[in-house]
N, C-alpha and C positions, 0 to 999 in steps of 0.2 A: 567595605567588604561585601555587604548586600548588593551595591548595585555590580559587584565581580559575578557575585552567584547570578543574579537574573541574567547576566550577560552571557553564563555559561548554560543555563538554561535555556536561554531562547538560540541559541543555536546550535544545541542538540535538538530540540523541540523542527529545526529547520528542517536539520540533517537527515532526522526522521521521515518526514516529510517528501524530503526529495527523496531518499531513498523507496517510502511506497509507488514515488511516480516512478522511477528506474524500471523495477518491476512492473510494473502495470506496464508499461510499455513494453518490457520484453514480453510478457506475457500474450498482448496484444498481436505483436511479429511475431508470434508463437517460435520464441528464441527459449524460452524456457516455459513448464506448465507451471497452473496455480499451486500444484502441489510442491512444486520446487521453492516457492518463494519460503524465506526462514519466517518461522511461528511466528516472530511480534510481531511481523509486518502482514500477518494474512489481512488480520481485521482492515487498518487500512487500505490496502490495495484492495479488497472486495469494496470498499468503499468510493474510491476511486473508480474502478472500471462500473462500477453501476451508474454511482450518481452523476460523474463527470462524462462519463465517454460512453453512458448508456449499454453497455456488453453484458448482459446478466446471462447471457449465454457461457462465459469465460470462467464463471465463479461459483463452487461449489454449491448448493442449498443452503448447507448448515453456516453460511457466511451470509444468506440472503440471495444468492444467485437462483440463477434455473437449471445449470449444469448439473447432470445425472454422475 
């Protein structure tokens, strides 16, 4: 039964995951802004477009960004 739970853990833990890159990407193609992304994934995705793809242009302050 434990190893069903980690199983179902780690691929929501995925899911998660790609879904901040989804976004980040749209955001990126300015398909949708940062403000559009849904709350649990702001933290991520500010995380992503900073540290991965370097855009601190793209991401609010209060996330760590530069964006006004």
């Amino acid at each position: 039964m434990r190893k069903f739970i980690n199983t179902l853990k780690e691929r929501f833990e995925r899911t998660v995951i790609m879904m901040a890159m989804l976004f980040s990407q749209r955001v990126i193609l300015g398909k949708c802004e940062f403000e559009q992304v849904p709350k649990k994934l702001k933290k991520q995705v500010a995380g992503i477009l900073i540290d991965e793809c370097g855009m601190p242009e793209l991401v609010p302050a209060e996330f760590g960004g530069t964006a006004a």
